[in-house]
N, C-alpha and C positions, 0 to 999 in steps of 0.2 A: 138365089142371086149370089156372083161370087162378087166380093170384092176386097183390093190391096190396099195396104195401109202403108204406115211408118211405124204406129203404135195404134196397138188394143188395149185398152183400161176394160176391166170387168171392176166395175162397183162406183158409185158414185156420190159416197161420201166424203168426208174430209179431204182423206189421202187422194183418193182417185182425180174427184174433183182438182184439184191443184196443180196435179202429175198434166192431167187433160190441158189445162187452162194454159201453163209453160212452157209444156212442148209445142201446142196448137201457135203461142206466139212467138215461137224459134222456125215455125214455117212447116213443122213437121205435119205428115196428114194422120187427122187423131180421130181414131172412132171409140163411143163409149158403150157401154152395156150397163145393163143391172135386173135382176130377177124380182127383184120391188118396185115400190115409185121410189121414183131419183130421190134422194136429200141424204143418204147414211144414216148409223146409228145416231151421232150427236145433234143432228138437227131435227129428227123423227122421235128418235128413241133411246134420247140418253142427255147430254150436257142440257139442250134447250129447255124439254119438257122440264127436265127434273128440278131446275133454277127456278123456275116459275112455280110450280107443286114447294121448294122448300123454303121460297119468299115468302107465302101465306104462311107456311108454319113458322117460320120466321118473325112474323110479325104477329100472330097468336102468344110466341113463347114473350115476346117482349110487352107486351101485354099483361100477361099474367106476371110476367117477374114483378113488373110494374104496381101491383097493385099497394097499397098503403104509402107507396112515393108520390103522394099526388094524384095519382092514377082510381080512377073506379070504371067500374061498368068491365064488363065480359065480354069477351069478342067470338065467333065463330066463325068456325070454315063453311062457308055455302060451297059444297062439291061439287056439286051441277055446273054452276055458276064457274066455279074454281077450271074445272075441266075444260067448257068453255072459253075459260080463258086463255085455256094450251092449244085450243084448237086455232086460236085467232093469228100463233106467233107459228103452229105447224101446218096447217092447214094450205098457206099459198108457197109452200116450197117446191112442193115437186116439181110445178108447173112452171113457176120463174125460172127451174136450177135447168130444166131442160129446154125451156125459148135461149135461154142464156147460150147454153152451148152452141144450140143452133146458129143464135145470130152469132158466133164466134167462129162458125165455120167446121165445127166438130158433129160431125155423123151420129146420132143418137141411134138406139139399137134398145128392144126389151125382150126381156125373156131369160131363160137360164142357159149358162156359156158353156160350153164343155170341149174340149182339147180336144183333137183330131187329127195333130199332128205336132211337132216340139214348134213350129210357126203358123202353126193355121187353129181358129178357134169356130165352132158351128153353132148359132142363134136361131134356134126352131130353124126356117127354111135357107137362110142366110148364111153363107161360109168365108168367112175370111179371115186374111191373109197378114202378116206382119214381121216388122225386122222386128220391135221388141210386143211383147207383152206384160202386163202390169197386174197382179192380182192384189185387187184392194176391197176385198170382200166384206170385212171385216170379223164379227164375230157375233154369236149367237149363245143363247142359255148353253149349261153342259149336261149333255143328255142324265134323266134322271133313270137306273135301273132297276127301278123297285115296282110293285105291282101297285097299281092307280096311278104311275105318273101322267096319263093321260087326263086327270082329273086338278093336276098342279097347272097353275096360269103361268105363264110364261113373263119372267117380268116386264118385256117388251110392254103387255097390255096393260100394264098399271095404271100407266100415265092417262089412259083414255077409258077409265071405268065410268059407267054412269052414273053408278051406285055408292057407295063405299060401302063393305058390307060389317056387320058391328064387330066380329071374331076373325081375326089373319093369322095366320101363321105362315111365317116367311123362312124358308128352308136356306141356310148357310147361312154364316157370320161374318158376312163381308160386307162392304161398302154399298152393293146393294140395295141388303136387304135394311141394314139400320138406317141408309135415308129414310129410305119406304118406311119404315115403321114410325121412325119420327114425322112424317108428315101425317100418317094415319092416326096415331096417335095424338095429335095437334088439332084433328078432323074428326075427335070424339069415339076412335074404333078402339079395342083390344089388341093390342097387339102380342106377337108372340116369336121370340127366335129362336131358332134352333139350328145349333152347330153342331159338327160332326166331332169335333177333337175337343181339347180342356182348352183352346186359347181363338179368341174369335180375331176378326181384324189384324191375320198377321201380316209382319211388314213394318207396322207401325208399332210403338214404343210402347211395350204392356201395361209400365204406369201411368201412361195418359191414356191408353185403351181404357183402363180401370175405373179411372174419373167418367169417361164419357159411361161406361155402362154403371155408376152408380147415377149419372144426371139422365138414364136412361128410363132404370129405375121409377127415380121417382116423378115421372110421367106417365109411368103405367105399364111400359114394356118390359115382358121376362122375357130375360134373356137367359137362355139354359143350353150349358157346355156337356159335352161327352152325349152327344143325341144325335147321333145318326137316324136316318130316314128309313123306315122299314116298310112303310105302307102307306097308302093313302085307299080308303072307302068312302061308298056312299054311306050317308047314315038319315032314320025319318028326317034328325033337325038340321043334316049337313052334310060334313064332312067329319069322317073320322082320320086322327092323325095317329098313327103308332112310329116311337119312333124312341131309342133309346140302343144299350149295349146288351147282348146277349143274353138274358136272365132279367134283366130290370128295365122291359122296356113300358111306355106310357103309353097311357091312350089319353091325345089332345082333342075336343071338342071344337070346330073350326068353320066357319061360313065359304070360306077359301083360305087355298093354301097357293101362297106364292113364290115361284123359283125362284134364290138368289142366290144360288148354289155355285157359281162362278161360270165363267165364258170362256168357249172355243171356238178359233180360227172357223168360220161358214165357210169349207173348201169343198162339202160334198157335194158330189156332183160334177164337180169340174172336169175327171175322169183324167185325170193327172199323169195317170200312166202311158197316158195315149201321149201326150205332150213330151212325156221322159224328164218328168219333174217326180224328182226323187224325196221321199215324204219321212218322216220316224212316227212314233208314236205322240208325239205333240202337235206333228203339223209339216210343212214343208220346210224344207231345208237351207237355206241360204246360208250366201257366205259375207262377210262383214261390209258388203256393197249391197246388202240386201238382196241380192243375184240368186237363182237358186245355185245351187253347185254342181246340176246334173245337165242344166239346160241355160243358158248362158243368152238367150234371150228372152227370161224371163224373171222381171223381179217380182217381190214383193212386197209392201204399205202397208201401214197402220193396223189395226187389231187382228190381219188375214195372217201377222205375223207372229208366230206362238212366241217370238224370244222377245218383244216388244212390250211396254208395259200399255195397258191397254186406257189411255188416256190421250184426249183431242190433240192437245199440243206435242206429243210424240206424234200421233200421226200427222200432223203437218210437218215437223222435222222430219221424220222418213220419207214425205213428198219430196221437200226441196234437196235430200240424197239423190231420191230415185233421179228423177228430173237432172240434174248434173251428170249422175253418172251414165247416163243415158246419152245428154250433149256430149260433154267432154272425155268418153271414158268413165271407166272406173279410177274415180282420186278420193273421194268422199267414201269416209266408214260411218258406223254408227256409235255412240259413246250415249248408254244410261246410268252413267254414273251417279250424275246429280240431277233427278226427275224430281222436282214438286208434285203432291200429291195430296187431295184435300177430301173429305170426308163433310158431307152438306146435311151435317146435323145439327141441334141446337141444344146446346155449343158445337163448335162445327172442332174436329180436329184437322194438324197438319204436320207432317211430316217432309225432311230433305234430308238427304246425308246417309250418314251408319247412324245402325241402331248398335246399344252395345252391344249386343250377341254379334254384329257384323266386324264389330269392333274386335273384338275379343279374339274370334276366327283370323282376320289379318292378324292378330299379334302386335295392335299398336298400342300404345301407353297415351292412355288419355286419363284427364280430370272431366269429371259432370257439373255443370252447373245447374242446379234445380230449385222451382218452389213456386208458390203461390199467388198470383197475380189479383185473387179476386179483390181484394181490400184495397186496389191502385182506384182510382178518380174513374179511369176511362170506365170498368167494371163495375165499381160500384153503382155510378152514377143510372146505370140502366139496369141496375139489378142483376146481373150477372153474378153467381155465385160458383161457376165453374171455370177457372183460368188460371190456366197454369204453365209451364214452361219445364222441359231438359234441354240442356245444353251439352254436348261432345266436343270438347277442345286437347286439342294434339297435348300432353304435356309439351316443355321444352320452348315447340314451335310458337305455339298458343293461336297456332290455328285452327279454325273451324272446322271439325266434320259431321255435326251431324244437330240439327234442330228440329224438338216434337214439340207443337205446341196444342191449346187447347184453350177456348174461350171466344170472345167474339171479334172478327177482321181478320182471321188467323192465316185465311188464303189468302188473304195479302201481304199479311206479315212476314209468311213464310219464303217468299219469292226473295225477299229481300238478304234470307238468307242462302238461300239457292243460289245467288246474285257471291255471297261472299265466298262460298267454298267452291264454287267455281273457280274463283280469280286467286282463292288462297288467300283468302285475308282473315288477320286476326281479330280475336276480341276486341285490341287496342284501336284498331279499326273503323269502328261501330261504337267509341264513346262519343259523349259528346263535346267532346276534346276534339275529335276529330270532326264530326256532322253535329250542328245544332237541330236536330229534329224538331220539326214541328209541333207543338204542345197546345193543348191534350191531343193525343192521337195515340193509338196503339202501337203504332210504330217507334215511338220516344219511349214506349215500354223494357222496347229493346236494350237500352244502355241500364236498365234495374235487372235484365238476362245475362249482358257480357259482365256486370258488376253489378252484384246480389247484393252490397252495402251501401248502394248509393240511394240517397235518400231527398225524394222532391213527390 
């Protein structure tokens, strides 16, 4: 069957979703696709699940911090139960995400899309037709090259194991793979990381990296630098992990080994070339409209886009670009300047801003404000003994660039600073000269980060 549109979306998570739902109420005729069931990574296989999996651990660690404040008795993770519990919040999306469209008037479409022309895209028997096209695929594990990668789990399946099995080994040092291992970890398993380079978690500020992987520690997870991935085998009891530098490599003993080695743009298959959508070595090419640069009716959304940081609320900011520049033209660019970004471990880190090595690289003259939060009311009072703060302020200006924190409400806390380097506000700011903050609250923590001597 052929049929014309206005706009084809291929993907229907976040981004997609949105682009669909905007255009469709600006009159436009919107058909969607997707080669899964409908919902995207964040509500399948990423933000939803993973909130739910690190609230149990969440509430295990404050338990145990608990203990001699009052507090007795032990708690545990029921997995079964726990999984269960992810199935109940993932479980009715698909179906809602795709009635929804329908009764919105948007043409649903399944299967895998691939180009056939810079305007026309072909879904198994179905061929159509469009002024724009939208690719909002997202992104997928990054293929692993070594021999057994067929035997690594995909972290995709984590969320929905029925087991937990006692030995993991989670391959990279990212955001991943340390959720994962802190909830496993919380859920009674061994856990085990292994990163390729001498520095895990980059991006974020090495001395609050440093705290999290000592509060890592002492939960039970190694975490071990300069470990490249060399193999994965069967072995009687498991799984064999070899994995190390040239000369010194290890053999890890492991029940599974799970990917958390980073993510790339799901473009294959689209057959792009057919489209004359022009690609490099990261991904497809766009130009600051999100547009690709080869083919001018085609954008593209959220994590399909390799220069994007791969976080929900970017991909809804890259929606409501697309979406715009789609109505009105191209007027709307993209700016990642200032991306919040949070790490859902416990202690959970957060970072906004420059780091100093980002700092350093521009050449701008700043002072750090840093130190230790755990001994504040808010911390103490729940046992928290990991909380801490840097602070990056402009000399001179005495503006804000850049806040890593560590400890407990951090993703909320950090927004607030995200909030200030935005707008360009100072320190002076954020006292409470200027906002009476709320107290206790860890947000009132704030004015002991813009002024390390104030004392309450």
């Amino acid at each position: 069957m052929e049929r014309e549109y206005d706009l084809i979306v291929i993907g229907t998570g976040v981004a997609g979703s949105d682009i669909a739902w905007h255009c469709r109420d600006a009159g436009m005729e919107v058909a969607i696709t997707d080669s899964r069931v409908y919902g995207g990574t964040c509500a399948l296989r990423g933000c939803v699940p993973k909130k739910v999996l690190a609230g149990a651990a969440e509430v295990a660690a404050r338990i145990r911090d608990q203990q001699g404040n009052g507090i007795r008795g032990e708690v545990s993770i029921d997995w079964p139960r726990l999984v269960a519990f992810v199935h109940s919040f993932t479980d009715p999306i698909p179906r809602r995400k795709e009635e929804n469209f329908r009764k919105k008037g948007i043409h649903t479409y399944r299967g895998f899309a691939r180009f056939t022309g810079p305007n026309r895209v072909a879904i198994g028997g179905d061929l159509l037709t469009a002024r724009h096209i939208v690719i909002a695929t997202g992104a997928h594990p990054r293929p692993l090259d070594v021999p057994g990668a067929d035997l690594v789990t995909p972290s995709d399946d984590f969320f929905y194991l029925e087991t937990l099995p006692d030995r993991i080994v989670f391959i990279g040092g990212g955001y991943i793979s340390f959720e994962f291992a802190h909830v496993a970890a919380r859920a009674g398993s061994r856990a085990t990381i292994l990163q390729r380079s001498g520095r895990v978690l980059r991006g974020f500020d090495p001395d609050i990296v440093d705290r999290l992987v000592l509060a890592s520690g002492e939960i039970g997870i190694d975490v071990q630098v300069n470990m490249p991935l060399c193999s994965v085998e069967k072995s009687a009891a498991g799984l064999l992990v070899r994995a190390g530098r040239e000369g010194a490599e290890q053999t890890i003993e492991a029940d599974m080994v799970v990917h958390g080695a980073g993510r790339v743009p799901a473009i294959e298959g689209l057959d792009l070339a057919a489209g004359g959508v022009e690609v490099d070595r990261r991904g497809i090419v766009v130009n600051d409209y999100l547009q690709s640069v080869s083919n001018p009716a085609v954008y593209v959304a959220g994590d399909a886009n390799a220069g994007s940081p791969q976080l929900t609320p970017v991909a809804v900011r890259d929606a409501h670009i697309v979406v715009d520049n789609i109505l009105n033209g191209n007027t709307k660019t993209t700016d990642y300047s200032v991306v919040p970004s949070a790490v859902f471990t416990t202690p959970l880190i957060a970072s906004v801003g420059l780091t100093e090595e980002a700092a350093k690289a521009k050449g701008i003259s700043y002072v750090v404000h840093t130190g230790d939060l755990s001994g504040r009311f808010t911390n103490r009072s729940i046992g928290q003994r990991h909380s801490g703060y840097k602070l990056l302020i402009e000399s001179g200006s005495r503006r804000i660039l850049g806040a890593h924190l560590i400890g407990h409400h951090v993703e909320e806390v950090i927004n607030i600073f995200a909030l200030a380097i935005k707008h360009g506000m100072t320190v002076d700011d954020l006292t409470l000269d200027a906002i009476p903050w709320a107290y206790p609250s860890n947000a009132y923590d704030i004015i002991h980060m813009v002024h390390p001597m104030v004392r309450k």
